[in-house]
N, C-alpha and C positions, 0 to 999 in steps of 0.2 A: 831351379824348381821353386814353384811360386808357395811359399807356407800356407797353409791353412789361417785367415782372422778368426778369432776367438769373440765374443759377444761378450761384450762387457757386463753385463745379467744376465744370467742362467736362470730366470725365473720365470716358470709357467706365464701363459696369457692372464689365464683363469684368478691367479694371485694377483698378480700385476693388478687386473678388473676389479678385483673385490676389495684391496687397498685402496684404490684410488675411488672406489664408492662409498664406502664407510670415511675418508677422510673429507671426501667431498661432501656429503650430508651433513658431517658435522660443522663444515664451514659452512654451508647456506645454512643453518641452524641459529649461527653465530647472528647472523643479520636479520633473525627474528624478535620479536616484540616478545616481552616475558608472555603475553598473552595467546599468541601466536605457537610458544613451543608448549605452553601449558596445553596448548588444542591438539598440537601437533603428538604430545606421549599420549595423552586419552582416546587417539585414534589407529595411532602404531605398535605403542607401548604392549605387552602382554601384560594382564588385568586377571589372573587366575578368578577370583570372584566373579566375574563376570560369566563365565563358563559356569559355576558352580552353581549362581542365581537361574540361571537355562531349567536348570532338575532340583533345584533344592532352594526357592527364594523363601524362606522361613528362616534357610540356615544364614544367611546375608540379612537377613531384617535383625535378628539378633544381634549380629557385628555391629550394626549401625545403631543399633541400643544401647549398646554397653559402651563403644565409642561417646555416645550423647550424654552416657548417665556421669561417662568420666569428666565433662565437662570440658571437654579437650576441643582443639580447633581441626582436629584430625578427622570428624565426622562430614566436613565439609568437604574435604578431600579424597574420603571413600566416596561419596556422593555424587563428587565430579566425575571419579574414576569409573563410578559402576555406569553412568549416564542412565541411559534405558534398559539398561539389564541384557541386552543382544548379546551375545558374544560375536565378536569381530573376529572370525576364521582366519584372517589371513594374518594377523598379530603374534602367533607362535611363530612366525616366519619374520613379520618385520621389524621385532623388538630386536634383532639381532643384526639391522645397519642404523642403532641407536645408542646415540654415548653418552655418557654424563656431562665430560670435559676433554682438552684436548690430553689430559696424563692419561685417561681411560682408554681414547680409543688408539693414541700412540702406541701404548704399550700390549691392546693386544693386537696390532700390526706390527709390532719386532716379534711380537714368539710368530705369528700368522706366517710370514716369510719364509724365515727356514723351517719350520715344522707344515705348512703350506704347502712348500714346493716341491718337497721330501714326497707328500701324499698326491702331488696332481700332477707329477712328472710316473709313478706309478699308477696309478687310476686313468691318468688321459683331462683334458678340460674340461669333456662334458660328463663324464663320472664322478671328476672332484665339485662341481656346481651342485648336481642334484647330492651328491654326500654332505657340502654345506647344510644346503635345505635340510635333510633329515638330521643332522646332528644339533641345528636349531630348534627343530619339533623335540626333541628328545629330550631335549635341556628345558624346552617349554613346560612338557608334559610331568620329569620329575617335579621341576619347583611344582607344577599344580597339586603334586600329590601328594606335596609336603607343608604347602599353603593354601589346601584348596578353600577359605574361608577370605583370602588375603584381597585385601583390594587396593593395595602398593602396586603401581606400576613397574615391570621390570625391565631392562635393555641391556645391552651389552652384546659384543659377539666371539664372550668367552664361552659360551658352550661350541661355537665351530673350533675354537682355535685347540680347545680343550678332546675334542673330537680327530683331529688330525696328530695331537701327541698319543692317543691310545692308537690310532692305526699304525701311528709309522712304529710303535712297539712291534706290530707283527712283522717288521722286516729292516728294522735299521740297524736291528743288534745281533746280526749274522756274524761269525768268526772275519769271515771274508771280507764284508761290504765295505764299499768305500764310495760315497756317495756326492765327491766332488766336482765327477764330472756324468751328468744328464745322460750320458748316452751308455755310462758305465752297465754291466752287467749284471750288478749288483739288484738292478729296478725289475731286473727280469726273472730274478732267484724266485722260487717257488716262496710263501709265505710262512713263518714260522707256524706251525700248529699252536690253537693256545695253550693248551697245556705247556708246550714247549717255554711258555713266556714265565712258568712258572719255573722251571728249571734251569731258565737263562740266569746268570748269575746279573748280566747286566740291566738286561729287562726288569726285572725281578726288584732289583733295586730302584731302577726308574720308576716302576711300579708304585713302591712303598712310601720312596719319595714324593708321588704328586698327591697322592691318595692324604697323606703326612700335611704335604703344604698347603691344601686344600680346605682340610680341616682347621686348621691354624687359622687359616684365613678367612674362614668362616664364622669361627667363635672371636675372631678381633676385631674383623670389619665392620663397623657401620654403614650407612646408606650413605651413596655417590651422589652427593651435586642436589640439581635442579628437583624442588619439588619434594624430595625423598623418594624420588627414581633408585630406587635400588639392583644392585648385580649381585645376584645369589649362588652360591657356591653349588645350591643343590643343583643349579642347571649345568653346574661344568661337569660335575660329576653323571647326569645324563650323556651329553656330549662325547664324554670319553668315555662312557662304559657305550654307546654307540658305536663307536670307530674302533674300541677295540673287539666288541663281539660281534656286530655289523661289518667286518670287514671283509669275509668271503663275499658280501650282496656286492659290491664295488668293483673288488679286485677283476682286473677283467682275464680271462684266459691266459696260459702261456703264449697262443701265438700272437695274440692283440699286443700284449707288454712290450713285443719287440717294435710297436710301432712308438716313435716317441711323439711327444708335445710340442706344439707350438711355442716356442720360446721366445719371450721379450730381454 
């Protein structure tokens, strides 16, 4: 009786795709002209100020005031960043296949992977893609509403990764689950209710935990790399307040869930 071959990765398509595009942007990045990536964030980048100059350019003339009056070389750099004042639509979306350095985008492709595959082995590839997307917007839309005067460009794609640990809260810390092997039944258990997440002892404390690290790392981090690109905590905490109260918009039906993902 001929055994069953096992695949050496268990890892969604979808993951597989989206690591090896974020690691790949960052390599063609590498063999840019400092000039070249400086055009490349003021195009990509999310520029929260730039949105805000759309309804409010008085409130941005003042930044760039007080910037000028501090004497500082920083008013150059809102300057670059704000360009024409347009807001670039599609930059809540592509600030998030943009890295500082390779420790940046390394590290959020090891949490991406298993907290990843955890969510697009339940959702399906073309559920977990378009969840990316929004869990991007969401991490755009907080930092804007906590910087909306900022004209620092921001990148990173710690709000998706930060969006896939709030989802897999609503179903990775069942009594039962065991979530080693992709075809397990565990992917198929109904989702925990949230409130339930408050009552999960284990949940509950993953919870306090990231909520905990987040902050921490908020009040110690400084700005990453190139420019003063910075990765801001307020968009992770978008991301994962996304994926965890956003999770019913995704979750696809009991009988969908039995179908599984394409696996690399």
């Amino acid at each position: 009786m001929q055994s069953r071959r096992e695949k050496i990765f268990n890892i969604p398509i979808a993951v597989v795709a989206l690591v090896v595009l974020l690691v790949g942007i960052h390599a063609l990045r590498e063999l840019l002209s400092a000039e070249q990536n400086v055009a490349l964030l003021a195009n990509f980048a999310f520029v929260p100020g730039r949105f805000t100059f759309a309804f409010d350019p008085d409130r941005i003339a003042r930044t760039l005031d007080a910037a000028q009056a501090a004497g500082t070389t920083q008013v150059a750099i809102d300057q670059l960043f704000l360009g024409d004042g347009r807001p670039l639509w599609w930059t809540p979306i592509t600030y998030a296949l943009l890295h500082a350095s390779w420790a940046h985008v390394g590290l959020n492709c090891l949490w991406l992977v298993p907290f990843g595959a955890a969510v697009a082995r339940r959702f399906g590839n073309l559920r977990f893609v378009a969840f990316c997307v929004a869990t991007a917007v969401a991490g755009a839309l907080v930092h804007f509403l906590t910087h909306i005067d900022d004209l620092q460009p921001v990148i990173g794609a710690s709000a998706i990764v930060s969006g896939t640990m709030g989802a897999a809260l609503r179903f990775v810390f069942q009594t039962d689950a065991s979530f080693a092997d992709p075809q397990n039944l565990a992917y198929r258990k109904p989702a925990l209710p949230l409130r339930a997440v408050f009552t999960n002892r284990t949940a509950l404390f993953f919870l306090i935990f990231w909520f905990a690290a987040n902050l921490l790392f908020g009040i110690g981090a400084g700005s990453l790399g190139f420019v003063d690109a910075t990765v801001a905590w307020q968009a992770h905490i978008g991301g994962f307040l996304l994926g965890l109260l956003g999770f019913p918009l995704f979750d696809p039906p009991p009988a969908a869930q039995e179908r599984p993902s394409s696996h690399a």
